[in-house]
C-alpha positions, 0 to 999 in steps of 0.5 A: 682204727685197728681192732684192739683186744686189751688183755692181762697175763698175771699169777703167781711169782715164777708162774712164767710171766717173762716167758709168756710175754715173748711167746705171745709176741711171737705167736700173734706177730705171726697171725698178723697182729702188733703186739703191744706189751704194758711192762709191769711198774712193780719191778721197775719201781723195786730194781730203780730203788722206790721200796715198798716199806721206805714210802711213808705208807704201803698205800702211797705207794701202791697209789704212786705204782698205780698212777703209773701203771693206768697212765701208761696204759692209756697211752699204750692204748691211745697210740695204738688207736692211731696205728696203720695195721688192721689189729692189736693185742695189748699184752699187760703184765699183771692189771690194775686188780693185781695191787688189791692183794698188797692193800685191805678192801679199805685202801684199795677203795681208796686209791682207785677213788682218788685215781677216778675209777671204779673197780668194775671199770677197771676190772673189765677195761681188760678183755681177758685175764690169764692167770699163771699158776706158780711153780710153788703149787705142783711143780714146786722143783722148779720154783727159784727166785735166781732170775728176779732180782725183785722176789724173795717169797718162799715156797709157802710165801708164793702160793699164799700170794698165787691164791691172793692174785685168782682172789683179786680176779674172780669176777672177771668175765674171762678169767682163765686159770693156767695150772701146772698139770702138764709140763711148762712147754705144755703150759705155755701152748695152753696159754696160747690156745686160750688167747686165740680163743679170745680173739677168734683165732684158729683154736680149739672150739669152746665146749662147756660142761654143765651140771644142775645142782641144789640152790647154793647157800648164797650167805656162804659164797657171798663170804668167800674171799675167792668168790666173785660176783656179777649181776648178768642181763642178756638177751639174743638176737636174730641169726643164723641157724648155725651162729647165735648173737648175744648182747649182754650187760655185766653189772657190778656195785653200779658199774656196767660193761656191754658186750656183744658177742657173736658165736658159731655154734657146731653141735655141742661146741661154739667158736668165739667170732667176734666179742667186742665192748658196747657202749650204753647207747649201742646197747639199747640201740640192740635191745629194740632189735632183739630177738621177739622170739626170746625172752631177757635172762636176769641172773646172777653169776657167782665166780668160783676159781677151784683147784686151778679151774674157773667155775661160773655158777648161775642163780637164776630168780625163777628157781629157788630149789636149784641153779646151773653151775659150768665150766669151759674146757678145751676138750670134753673127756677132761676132768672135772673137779667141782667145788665142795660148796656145791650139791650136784643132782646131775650133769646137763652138758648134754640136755638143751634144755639148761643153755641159755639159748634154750632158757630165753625161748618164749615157746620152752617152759620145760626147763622151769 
């Protein structure tokens, strides 16, 4: 069976979807993979003559659109189990967490319950989410409607729905914002950089700029609809020197997804090596192997996507007086715009003593 990796490109309307698709297609085609698109119901559906508002509810129809678009991914991902290459990107045009921006908290709940998923199982059947920032939010010149028949949205219609879509994904592991800082062919190149990153390619290494900051008002980011929020348990296991091995558990409203992700580590910088999904058993198969150096790191990961960025901000239960908030950039002289929620008392991205690695080690106490 090929190696898979099941990823969403979504964002705001004429965010650069349709161009995205053809030059992932084209980029990994290159590097060896078959690439599998999952082509987005919502167009289909409004160009074939099934409209929202002539469906007895917007809920039925969101159902209909949904059991479409999870039923055609599982057959995506079903022939591409039986496929005679060695790997396979499955591409998805918006994800099954998009369609909570058309419907309340009540409905959605509803729809996926009646489909037989949870919203953490259906968040994290995707590897890695990419989200195309609108042309309504800094390049706002070359926002039009002109190339899609199914859009309508103004200026101001478009960017509400761009923060509406950042919202539905924030506590994704992997959500990565692509902004419009740079011109749309820069845009573009970013966006393929960062799923080369996923997939261990030849990419930029990771290096992630760390701060310490004062103990968050935990009510407040708990009612921010752009907050996400998991529960994380991870512990390490034995390597290389140079490699660090990581396993770890992302728990949501009782759904938990395994991962075991494998890392090189250069100084300050880390390249992705592998990262694949476990299953329960294979998890605690890993867990009697872990590291007996290192102890289990419980913490709770709040998701802040901010000004086009993707914060994860770390509370850990031994400090009740401080936490760690990061943030993965390509390169480490690129500004750094931290969320006004948050107090900062100094940047750590240079201190080992506040990574993860550092916290797990039995033998360091100096960080607590």
């Amino acid at each position: 069976m090929p190696d898979i990796t099941k990823i969403v490109i979504t964002g705001g309307v004429c965010g650069g979807k349709t161009t995205a698709l053809a030059s992932i297609r084209t980029a990994f085609t290159r590097l060896g993979y078959r690439v599998i698109t999952v082509p987005e119901p919502a167009t289909e559906f409004k160009t074939n003559g099934i409209l929202p508002w002539e469906c007895v509810t917007s809920e039925e129809y969101q159902w209909c659109q949904m059991k479409v678009q999870i039923t055609r991914e599982r057959a995506f991902e079903r022939a591409a189990c039986g496929m005679d290459c060695e790997k396979v990107l499955i591409v998805c045009d918006r994800g099954m967490l998009d369609n909570k921006h058309y419907m309340t908290a009540d409905e959605f709940q509803r729809v996926i319950a009646d489909l037989g998923y949870t919203e953490g199982e259906l968040r994290d059947s995707y590897d890695a989410v990419f989200h195309l920032v609108t042309a309504a939010k800094g390049a706002e010149a070359f926002y039009t409607n002109d190339n899609n028949a199914a859009r309508h949205e103004t200026l101001e219609e478009a960017a509400d729905m761009d923060d509406g879509f950042i919202e539905a994904w924030a506590s994704h592991h992997h959500l990565r914002i692509i902004d419009n800082s740079t011109d749309f062919e820069g845009k573009m190149a970013r966006l393929i950089r960062e799923i080369a990153f996923v997939l261990g390619e030849d990419a930029p290494y990771a290096f992630k700029r760390s701060y310490l900051v004062a103990y968050p008002d935990i009510a407040a980011l708990e009612a921010m609809p752009s907050c996400g929020k998991v529960e994380i348990t991870q512990f390490y296991l034995r390597s290389d020197p140079d490699t660090e091995v990581r396993v770890r558990k992302i728990g949501t409203s009782g759904w938990n997804t395994f991962y075991l992700t494998e890392k090189r580590v250069e100084g300050d910088r880390k390249r992705l090596v592998r990262r694949q999904h476990l299953t329960l058993s294979e998890y605690d198969n890993l867990f009697r192997q872990a590291d007996p150096e290192r102890r289990e790191i419980r913490k709770t990961r709040y998701c802040l996507p901010f000004e086009g960025q993707c914060f994860e901000l770390d509370v850990f239960p031994w400090w009740d007086d401080q936490a760690i908030i990061q943030i993965e950039v390509a390169d480490r002289d690129v500004e750094v715009r931290l969320p006004p929620q948050v107090e900062v008392l100094r940047e750590v991205t240079d201190d080992p003593a506040y990574r993860s690695a550092s916290l797990s080690l039995k033998s360091f106490d100096a960080a607590r």
